[in-house]
C-alpha positions in Angstrom: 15.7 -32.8 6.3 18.8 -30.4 5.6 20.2 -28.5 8.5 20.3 -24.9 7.1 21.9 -23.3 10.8 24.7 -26.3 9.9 23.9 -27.7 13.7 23.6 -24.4 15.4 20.7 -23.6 17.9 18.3 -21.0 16.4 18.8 -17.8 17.9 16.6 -15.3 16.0 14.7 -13.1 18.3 10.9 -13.2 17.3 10.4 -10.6 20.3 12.4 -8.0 20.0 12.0 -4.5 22.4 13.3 -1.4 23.6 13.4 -0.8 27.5 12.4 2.0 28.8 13.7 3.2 31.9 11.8 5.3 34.5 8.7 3.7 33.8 9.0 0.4 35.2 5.7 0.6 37.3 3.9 2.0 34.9 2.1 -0.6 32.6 -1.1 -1.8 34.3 -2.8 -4.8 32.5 -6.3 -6.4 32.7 -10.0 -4.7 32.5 -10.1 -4.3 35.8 -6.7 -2.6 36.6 -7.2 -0.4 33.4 -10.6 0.8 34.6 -9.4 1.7 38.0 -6.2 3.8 36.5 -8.6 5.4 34.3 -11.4 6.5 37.4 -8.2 7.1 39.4 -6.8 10.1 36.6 -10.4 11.3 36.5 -10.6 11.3 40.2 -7.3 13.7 40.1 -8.9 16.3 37.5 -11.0 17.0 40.4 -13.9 18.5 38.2 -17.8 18.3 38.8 -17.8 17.9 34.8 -15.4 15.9 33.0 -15.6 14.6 29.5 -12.8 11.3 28.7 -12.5 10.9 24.7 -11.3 7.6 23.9 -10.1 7.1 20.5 -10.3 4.1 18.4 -7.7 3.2 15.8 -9.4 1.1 12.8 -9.4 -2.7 14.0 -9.7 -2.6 17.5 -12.3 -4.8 18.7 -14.7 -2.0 19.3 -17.2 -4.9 21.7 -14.6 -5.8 24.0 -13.0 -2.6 24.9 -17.3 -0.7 25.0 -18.2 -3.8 27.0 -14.7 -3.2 29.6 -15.3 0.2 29.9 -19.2 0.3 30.0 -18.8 -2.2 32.9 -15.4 -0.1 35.1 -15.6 3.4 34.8 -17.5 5.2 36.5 -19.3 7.6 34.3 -22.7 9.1 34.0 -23.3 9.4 30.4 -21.5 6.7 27.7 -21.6 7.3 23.8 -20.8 6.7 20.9 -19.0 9.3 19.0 -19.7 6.9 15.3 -23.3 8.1 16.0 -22.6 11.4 14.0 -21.1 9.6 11.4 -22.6 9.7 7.7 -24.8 7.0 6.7 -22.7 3.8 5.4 -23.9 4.8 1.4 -22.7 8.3 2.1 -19.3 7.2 3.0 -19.2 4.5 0.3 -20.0 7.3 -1.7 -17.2 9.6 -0.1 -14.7 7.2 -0.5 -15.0 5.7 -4.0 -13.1 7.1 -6.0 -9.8 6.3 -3.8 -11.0 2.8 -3.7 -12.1 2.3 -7.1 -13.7 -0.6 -8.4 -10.3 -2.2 -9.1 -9.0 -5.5 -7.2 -6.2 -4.6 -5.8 -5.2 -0.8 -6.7 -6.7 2.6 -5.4 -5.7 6.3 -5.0 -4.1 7.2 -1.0 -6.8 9.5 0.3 -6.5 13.0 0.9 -9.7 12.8 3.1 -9.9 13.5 6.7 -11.9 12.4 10.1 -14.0 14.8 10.0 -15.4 14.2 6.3 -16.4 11.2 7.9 -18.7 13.2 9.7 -22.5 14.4 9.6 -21.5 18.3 10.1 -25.3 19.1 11.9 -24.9 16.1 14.2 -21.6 16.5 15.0 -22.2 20.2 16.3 -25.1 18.9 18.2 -23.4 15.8 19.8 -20.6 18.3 20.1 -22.4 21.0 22.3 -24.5 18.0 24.1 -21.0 17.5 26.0 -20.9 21.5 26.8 -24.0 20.7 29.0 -23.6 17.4 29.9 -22.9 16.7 34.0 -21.0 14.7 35.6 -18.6 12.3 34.2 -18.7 11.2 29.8 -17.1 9.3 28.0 -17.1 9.5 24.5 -15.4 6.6 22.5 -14.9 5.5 18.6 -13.1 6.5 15.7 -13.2 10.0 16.1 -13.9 11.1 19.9 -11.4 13.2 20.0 -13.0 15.6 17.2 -16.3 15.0 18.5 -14.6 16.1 22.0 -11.8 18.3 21.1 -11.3 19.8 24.7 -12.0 16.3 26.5 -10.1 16.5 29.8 -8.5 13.0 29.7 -7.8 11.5 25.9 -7.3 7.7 26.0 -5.8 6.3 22.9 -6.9 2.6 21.8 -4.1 2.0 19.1 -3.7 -1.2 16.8 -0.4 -2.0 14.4 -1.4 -2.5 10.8 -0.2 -6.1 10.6 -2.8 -7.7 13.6 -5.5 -5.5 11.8 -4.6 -7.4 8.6 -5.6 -10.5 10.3 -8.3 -9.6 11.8 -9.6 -8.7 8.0 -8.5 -12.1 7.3 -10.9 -13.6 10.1 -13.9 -11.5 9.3 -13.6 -10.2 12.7 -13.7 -5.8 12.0 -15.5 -3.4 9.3 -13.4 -0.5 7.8 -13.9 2.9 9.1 -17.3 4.4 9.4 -19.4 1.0 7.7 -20.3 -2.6 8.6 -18.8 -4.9 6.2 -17.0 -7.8 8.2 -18.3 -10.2 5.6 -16.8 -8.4 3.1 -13.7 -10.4 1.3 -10.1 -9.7 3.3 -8.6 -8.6 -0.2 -11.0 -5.5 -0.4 -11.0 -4.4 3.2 -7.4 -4.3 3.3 -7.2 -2.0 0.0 -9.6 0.2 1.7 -7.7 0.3 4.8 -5.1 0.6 3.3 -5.8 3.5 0.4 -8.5 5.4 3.0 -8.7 4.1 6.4 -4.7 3.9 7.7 -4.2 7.5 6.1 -7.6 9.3 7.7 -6.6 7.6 11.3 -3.1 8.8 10.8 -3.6 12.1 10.0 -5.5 12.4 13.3 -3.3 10.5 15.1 0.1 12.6 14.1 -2.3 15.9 15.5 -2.6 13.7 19.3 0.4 12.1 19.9 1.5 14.6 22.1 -2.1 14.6 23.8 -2.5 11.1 24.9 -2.7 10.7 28.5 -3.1 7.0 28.2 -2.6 4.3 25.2 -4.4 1.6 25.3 -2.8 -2.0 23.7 -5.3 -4.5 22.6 -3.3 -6.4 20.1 -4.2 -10.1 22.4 -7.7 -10.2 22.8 -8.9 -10.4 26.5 -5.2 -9.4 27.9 -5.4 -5.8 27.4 -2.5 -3.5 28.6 -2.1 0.6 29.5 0.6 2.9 29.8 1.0 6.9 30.0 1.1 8.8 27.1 4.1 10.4 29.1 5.8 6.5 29.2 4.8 6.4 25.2 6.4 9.6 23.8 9.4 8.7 26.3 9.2 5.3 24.7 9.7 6.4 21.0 12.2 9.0 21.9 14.4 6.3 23.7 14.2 4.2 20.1 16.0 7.5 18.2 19.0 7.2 20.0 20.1 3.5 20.3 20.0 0.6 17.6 16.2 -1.3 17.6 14.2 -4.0 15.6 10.6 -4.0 15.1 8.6 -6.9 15.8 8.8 -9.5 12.8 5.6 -11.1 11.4 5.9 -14.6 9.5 2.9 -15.1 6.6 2.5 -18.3 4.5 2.2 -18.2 0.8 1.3 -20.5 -2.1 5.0 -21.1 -3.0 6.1 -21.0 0.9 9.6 -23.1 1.8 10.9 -24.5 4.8 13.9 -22.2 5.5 12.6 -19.6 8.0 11.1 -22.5 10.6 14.7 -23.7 11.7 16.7 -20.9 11.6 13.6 -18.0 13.0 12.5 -21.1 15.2 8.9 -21.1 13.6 5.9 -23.9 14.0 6.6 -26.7 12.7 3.5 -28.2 12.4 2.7 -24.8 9.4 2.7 -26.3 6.0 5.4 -23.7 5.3 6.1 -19.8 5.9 6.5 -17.5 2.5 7.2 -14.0 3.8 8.9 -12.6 6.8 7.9 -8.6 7.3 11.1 -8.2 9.1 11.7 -3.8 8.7 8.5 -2.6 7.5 7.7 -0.1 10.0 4.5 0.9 8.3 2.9 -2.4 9.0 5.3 -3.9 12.0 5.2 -2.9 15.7 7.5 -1.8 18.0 7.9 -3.5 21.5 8.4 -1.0 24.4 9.5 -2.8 27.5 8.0 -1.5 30.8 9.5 -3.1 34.0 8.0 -6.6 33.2 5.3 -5.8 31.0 6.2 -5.4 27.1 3.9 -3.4 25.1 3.2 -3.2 21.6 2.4 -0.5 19.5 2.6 0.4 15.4 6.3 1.4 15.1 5.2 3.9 12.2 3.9 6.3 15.6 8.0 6.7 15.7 8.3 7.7 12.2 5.3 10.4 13.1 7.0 11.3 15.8 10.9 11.8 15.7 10.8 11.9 11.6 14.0 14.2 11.6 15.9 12.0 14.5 15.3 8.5 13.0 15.1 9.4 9.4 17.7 12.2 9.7 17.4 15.5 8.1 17.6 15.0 4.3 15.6 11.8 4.3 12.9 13.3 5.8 13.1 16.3 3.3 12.4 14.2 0.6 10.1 11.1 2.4 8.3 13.0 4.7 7.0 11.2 8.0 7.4 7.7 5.9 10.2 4.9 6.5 11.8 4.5 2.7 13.8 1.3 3.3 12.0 -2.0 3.4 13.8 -5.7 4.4 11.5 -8.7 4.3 12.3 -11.9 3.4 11.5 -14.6 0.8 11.4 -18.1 1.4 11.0 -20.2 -1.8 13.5 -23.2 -0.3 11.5 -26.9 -0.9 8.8 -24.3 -2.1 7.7 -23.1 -5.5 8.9 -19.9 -7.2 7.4 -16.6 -6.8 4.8 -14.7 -9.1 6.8 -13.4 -12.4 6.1 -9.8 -11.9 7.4 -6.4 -12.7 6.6 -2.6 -10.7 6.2 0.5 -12.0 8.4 3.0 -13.1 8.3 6.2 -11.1 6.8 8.5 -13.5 3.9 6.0 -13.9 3.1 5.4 -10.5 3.1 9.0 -10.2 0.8 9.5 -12.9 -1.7 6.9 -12.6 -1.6 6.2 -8.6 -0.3 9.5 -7.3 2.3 8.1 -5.3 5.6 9.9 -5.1 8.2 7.1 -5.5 8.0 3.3 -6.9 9.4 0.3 -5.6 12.9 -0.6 -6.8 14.0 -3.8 -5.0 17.2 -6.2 -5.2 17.2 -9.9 -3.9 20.3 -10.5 -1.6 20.8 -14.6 -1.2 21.2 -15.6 2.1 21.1 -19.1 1.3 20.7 -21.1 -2.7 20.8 -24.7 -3.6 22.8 -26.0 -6.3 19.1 -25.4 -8.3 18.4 -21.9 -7.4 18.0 -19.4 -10.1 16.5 -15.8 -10.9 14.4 -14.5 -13.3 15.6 -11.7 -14.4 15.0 -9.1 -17.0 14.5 -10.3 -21.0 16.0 -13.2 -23.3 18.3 -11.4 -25.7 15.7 -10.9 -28.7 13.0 -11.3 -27.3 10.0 -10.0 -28.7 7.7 -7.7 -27.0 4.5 -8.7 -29.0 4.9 -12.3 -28.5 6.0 -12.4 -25.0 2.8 -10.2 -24.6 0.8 -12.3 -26.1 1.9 -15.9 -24.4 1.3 -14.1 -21.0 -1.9 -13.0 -22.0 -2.8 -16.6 -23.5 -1.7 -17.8 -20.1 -4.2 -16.2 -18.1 -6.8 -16.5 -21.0 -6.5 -20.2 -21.4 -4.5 -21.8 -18.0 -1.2 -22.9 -20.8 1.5 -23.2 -19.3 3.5 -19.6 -20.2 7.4 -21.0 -21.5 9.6 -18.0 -18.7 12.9 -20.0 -20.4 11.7 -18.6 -23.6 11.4 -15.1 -22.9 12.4 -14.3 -19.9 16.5 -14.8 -18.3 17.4 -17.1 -16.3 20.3 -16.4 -13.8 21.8 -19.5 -11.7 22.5 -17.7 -8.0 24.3 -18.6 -5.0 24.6 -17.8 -1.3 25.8 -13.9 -1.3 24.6 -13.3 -4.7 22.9 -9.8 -4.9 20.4 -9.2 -7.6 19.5 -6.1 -8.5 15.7 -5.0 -9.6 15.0 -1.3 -11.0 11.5 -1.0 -11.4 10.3 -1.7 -15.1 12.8 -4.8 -14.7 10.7 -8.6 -14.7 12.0 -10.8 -12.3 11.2 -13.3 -9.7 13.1 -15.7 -7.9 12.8 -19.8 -8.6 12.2 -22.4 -6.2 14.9 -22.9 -3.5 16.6 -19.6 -2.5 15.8 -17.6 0.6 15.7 -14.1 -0.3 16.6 -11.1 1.7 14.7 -8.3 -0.1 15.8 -4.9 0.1 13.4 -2.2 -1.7 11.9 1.0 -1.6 8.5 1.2 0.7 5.2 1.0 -1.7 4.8 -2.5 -2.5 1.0 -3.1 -2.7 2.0 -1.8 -6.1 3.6 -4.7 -7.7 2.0 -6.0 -11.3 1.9 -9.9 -11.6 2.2 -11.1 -15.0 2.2 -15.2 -14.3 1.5 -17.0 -11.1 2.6 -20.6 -12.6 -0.8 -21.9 -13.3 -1.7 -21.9 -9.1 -4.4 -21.3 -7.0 -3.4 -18.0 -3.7 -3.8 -19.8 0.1 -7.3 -19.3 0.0 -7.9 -21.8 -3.2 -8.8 -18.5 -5.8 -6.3 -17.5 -8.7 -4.3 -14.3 -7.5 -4.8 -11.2 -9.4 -2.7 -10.9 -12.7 -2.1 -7.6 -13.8 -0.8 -7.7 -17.6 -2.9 -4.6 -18.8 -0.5 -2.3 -16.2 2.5 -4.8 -16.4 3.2 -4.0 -20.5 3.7 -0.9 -20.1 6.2 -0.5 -17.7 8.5 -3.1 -18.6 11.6 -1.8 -20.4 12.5 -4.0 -22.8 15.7 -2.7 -23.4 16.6 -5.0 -20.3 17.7 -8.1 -21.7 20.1 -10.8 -20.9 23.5 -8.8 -22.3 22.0 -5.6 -20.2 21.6 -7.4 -17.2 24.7 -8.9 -17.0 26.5 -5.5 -17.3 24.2 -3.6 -14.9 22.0 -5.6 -12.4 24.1 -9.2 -11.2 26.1 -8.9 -9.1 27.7 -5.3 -9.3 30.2 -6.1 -6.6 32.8 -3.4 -5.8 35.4 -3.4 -2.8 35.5 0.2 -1.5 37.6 -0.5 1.4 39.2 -2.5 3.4 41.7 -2.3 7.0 42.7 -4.5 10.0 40.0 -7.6 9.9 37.5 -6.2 8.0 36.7 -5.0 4.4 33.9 -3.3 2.5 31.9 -4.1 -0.7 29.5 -2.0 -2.7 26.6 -4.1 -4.1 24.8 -1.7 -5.4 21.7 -0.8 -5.8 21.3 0.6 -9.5 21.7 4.0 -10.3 18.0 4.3 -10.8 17.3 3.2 -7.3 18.1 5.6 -4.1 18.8 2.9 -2.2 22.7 2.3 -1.5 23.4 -0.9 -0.2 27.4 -1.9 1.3 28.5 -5.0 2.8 31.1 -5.3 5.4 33.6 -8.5 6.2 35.0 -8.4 9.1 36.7 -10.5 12.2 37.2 -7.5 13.9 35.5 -3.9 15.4 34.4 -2.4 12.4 33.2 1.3 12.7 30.1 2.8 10.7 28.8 6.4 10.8 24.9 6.8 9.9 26.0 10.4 8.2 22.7 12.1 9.2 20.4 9.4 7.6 18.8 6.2 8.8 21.0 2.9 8.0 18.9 -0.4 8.2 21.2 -3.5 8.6 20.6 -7.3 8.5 23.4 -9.7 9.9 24.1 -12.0 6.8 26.5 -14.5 8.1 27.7 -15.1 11.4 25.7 -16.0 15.0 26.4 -13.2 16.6 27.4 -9.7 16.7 27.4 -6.8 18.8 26.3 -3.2 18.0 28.1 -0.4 20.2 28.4 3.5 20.4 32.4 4.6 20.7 30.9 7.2 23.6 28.6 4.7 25.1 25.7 6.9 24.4 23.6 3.6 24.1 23.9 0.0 26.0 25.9 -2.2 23.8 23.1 -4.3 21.2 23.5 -7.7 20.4 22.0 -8.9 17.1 21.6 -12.6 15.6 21.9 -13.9 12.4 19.5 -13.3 9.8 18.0 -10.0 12.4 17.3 -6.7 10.3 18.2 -3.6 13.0 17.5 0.4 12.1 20.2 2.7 13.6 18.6 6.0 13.6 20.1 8.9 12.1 20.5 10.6 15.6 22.9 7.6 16.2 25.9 9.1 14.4 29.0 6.9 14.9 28.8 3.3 16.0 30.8 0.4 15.8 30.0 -3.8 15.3 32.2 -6.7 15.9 31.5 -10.6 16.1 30.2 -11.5 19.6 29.4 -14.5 21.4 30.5 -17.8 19.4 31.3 -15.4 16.7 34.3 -14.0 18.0 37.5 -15.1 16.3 35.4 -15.6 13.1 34.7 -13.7 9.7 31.3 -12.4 9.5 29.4 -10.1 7.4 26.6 -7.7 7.4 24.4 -5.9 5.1 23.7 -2.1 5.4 21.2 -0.1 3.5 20.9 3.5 3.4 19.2 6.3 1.5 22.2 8.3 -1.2 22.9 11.5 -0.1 23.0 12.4 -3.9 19.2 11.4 -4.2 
C-alpha cells in the first residue's frame, strides 16, 4: 500500500490539551472519590438544610450517574427534577414546529428550559425544597430551575460529538421524552434544532455558578473538577495557541489516507470525515496534574466570546465559532455526494439562520486521478440537468456529472473555492482539507452515486431545495476565472513568503498561506485565526513576549490562536528545521 507520510512515523496528536496550572490536585475520579468530594463541600456549607442541584446536559447516561449518587451521598431526600416536566405529547407538541416533519431540516429553537416545564408542578416541587430538611438533591435536565438557590450546583456536562454516538447506539432519549428506539437521524435533528440550544441557553446563565463539573464522556470512569479549576481552565485556552479534540467518522465513500498519517485503526474498513476544528461539536481537553478532562470546547466560546473570537467577530457571530476545518478523505474511496448549500438570503428565509455555509477544498494530498466537481458545463441547461437528477433518484440511472457538471483535475496544494449556490464535490482519491463557514447540517444533496449511507439505507437527496439555489451562471468559463485556484503572493521576506488563496468575495472567510524555512511572524489583528500545518513534520508556535509556553504542532494539526493572542511567531521545528514548510491560516475579513 502507498506510503502517504513518504516513511515518516505518524505524529498527529489524537489527544490534544491545555494544562492548567494551580490545579494539579484537583481532578478526583471514580464513584467513590466523587461522592466523597461532593459530601465533603456539603459537609463545609455547614447548614441543617441544604439543597445540591445537579444538572444534566442532554446525553448523559442519566442510570449511571442516579445509581452513583443514589448509592454515595449522603442525603435525606433524592429526586427527580424531570418529574415536573410536561407529559411526552405535550412536548412533542411544544417542539414541532422546530422539528418539523422533514428528514433532515428544522428551525433552531427559540424555546427555553422552563417551557419544558409543567408551571403548577414546578412551583410545588419548587416550594417542596423551601420545606424540605436535611440534605436534597435534586438532579436532571433542569435542577437548577427547579432549585434556583441550591447551595452546591453540580454540573453533569457531555460534548455534542459522544452524544451523537450515543444516538447512534440507541443508548439516550432527547430532552424531556423516551425515544431511544427512535432512528439516530431524527434524534440528532432534534438535538440538534431543540435540545443543544434549550441546554445551552441555561448553561451560558451557570457557568459561573458551577461548583463542580462532572465528566462522563467514558462510561464507568467518571471524573470531577471545581467549577473554580473549569472557568480557570477556559480562560487559560484565550491566551495561548490550542486544538480541540479531533473525532474520526466513517462514510460510504471513506479512503485510507487518515489511518497512516492520524495513526488510526487499521482493522476500520476506512475513515471518511475527520471533525478536526468544530468547536460546536468537539471537546476541549483540560489537563489537571495527571488527570485530563474533557469537556464541549463550545463552553469556551460561551464564555470568553470577545477574548477568543475577538471584538468584531463576536459583533457579528455572537457566542458561535464561524470557522470550521474538517477533513475529507475520498483516497482508495469513492467520491462524495454531488451537492450544493444555500445561499444566504435563502437560508435566512426558509431556515432562519443568519449566515450559510461557504466552503473551499484545500488538497493536502491528489493522485494523478483526483478531480473536482465543480460548478456547471459551459451550456449547460438548467431544465435538463434538473430533470436527469430528478430521474436519478426517481429511477436508480446512473445521473451522466461529465455531462453537466465541470470537472477540474487537482493536485496536492490546489485550493478550490465553493461559494454557496456553487455544485461541487470532490472525486475519488484526494484528501480534502475543508475550510467553511459553521452551519453545515444545511447542505442539499442532489446525487449520491447510486449508493446505499453506512447503515445500508439511501441518504436523503434534496433536489426540491437544491434547484433553487444553484446559480447557474457558474459554469466552466466562470469558474476558471473566479473559484480555482485564485492564488496571489502578498508578500514575501527572509525564508518565508505569503499567498492569498482566497476565499471568494462572497465568502467572509479569508484564507493565506505562508512558505517559510524560517521564523515567520503573524498578528491575529483582534480576530480569531484557525491554522492547519499543510506541509512539513513539525513546527513550533511562539509568542515574541513569551506570554505563552512555546506550542509545537504536527502535520496535518488544525490549531485556533485566540484573538487575545495578538502577535505570534511559527518556524519549522524538530526534523523540520532547515526545511520549507507551509501553513494554512483562516480568518474572519475585517471588511465583513
Amino acid at each position: 500500500m502507498k506510503s502517504y507520510l513518504k516513511g515518516r512515523k505518524p505524529n498527529y496528536d489524537k489527544v490534544p490539551f491545555v494544562e492548567v496550572k494551580g490545579y494539579e490536585n484537583d481532578c478526583v475520579t471514580g464513584w467513590e472519590g466523587i461522592c466523597t468530594r461532593i459530601n465533603s463541600e456539603v459537609s463545609k456549607l455547614n447548614k441543617e438544610n441544604c439543597v445540591v442541584a445537579v444538572e444534566f446536559y442532554p446525553c448523559v447516561n442519566k442510570d449511571e450517574i442516579i445509581n452513583a449518587l443514589t448509592k454515595g451521598l449522603k442525603a435525606d431526600q433524592i429526586q427527580n427534577a424531570e418529574e415536573a416536566m410536561k407529559s411526552e405529547a405535550e412536548i412533542d407538541e411544544l417542539t414541532h414546529q422546530d422539528v418539523t416533519d422533514d428528514d433532515i431540516f428544522g428551525f433552531l429553537t427559540r424555546l427555553n428550559i422552563d417551557q419544558f416545564y409543567n408551571a403548577s408542578k414546578l412551583e410545588a416541587l419548587s416550594d417542596k425544597f423551601k420545606t424540605n430538611k436535611g440534605i436534597t438533591i435534586v438532579y436532571g435536565a433542569g435542577a437548577a430551575l427547579v432549585a434556583p438557590e441550591a447551595d452546591l450546583l453540580v454540573y453533569a456536562d457531555m460534548p455534542r460529538w459522544e452524544g451523537q454516538l450515543r444516538y447512534r447506539r440507541n443508548e439516550v432519549s432527547n430532552l424531556g421524552v423516551n425515544n431511544k428506539e427512535l432512528k439516530a437521524s431524527l434524534q440528532y435533528k432534534r438535538g440538534f434544532f431543540v435540545d443543544w440550544r434549550v441546554c445551552d441557553r441555561l448553561k451560558r446563565t451557570l457557568l459561573n455558578q458551577m461548583d463542580l463539573v462532572l465528566d462522563t464522556v467514558i462510561p464507568g470512569q467518571p471524573k470531577m473538577v471545581s467549577g473554580e479549576a473549569i472557568r480557570a481552565g477556559l480562560k487559560e485556552s484565550t491566551n495561548r495557541p490550542f486544538r480541540v479534540v479531533p473525532f474520526f467518522d466513517p462514510g460510504p465513500w471513506g479512503g485510507q489516507w487518515m489511518k497512516e498519517v492520524c495513526d488510526l485503526d487499521k482493522e476500520q474498513e476506512n475513515y471518511a470525515w475527520c471533525f478536526d476544528c468544530v468547536p460546536e461539536e468537539n471537546s476541549l481537553n483540560l489537563k489537571f496534574g495527571d488527570s485530563i478532562f474533557e469537556l464541549p470546547s463550545i463552553n469556551l466560546v460561551f464564555q470568553h466570546p470577545r477574548e477568543l473570537l475577538g471584538d468584531a467577530v463576536h459583533g457579528r457571530f455572537g457566542d458561535e465559532f464561524p470557522i470550521r476545518f474538517d477533513f475529507l478523505d475520498t483516497m482508495q474511496g469513492g467520491n462524495l455526494s454531488l451537492q450544493v448549500h444555500p445561499l444566504t438570503e435563502y437560508i435566512q428565509q426558509k431556515f432562519g439562520i443568519p449566515y450559510t455555509q461557504d466552503e473551499s477544498y484545500y488538497m493536502l494530498e491528489a493522485e494523478d486521478d483526483a478531480v473536482v466537481y465543480l460548478g456547471l458545463k459551459n451550456g449547460a441547461n438548467p431544465d435538463e440537468v434538473i430533470k436527469d437528477l430528478q430521474n436519478a433518484q426517481d429511477t436508480g440511472e446512473e445521473f451522466d456529472a461529465e455531462k453537466h457538471i465541470g470537472v477540474w483535475p487537482v493536485k496536492k496544494h490546489d485550493h478550490v473555492l465553493i461559494p454557496a449556490g456553487t455544485i461541487h464535490c470532490s472525486g475519488s482519491n484526494s484528501m480534502v482539507l475543508e475550510i467553511s463557514a459553521t452551519p453545515y447540517i444545511f447542505t442539499f444533496k442532489l446525487y449520491d452515486w447510486g449508493r446505499m449511507g453506512m447503515d445500508g439505507k439511501p441518504r436523503p437527496i434534496n433536489i426540491a431545495h437544491g434547484k433553487n439555489v444553484i446559480q447557474w451562471d457558474r459554469d466552466e468559463d466562470w469558474s476558471k476565472n473566479n473559484i480555482v485556484n485564485q492564488v496571489e503572493q502578498i508578500a514575501q521576506g527572509d525564508g518565508w513568503r505569503e499567498e492569498r488563496t482566497g476565499l471568494h468575495n462572497r465568502e467572509f472567510i479569508e484564507t493565506r498561506r505562508h512558505w517559510f524555512s524560517k521564523k515567520v511572524t503573524h498578528n491575529t489583528d483582534a480576530g480569531v485565526n484557525v491554522l492547519n500545518l499543510i506541509e512539513g513534520a513539525e513546527a513550533i508556535v511562539e509568542s515574541p513576549s513569551n506570554a505563552f509556553e512555546p506550542y509545537v504542532v504536527h502535520y496535518a494539526e488544525t490549531f485556533i490562536v485566540p484573538a487575545n493572542v495578538g502577535e505570534y511567531t511559527i518556524r519549522p521545528y524538530g526534523e523540520s528545521e532547515g526545511k520549507e514548510i507551509a501553513t494554512l491560516k483562516a480568518y474572519v475579513r475585517n471588511n465583513c
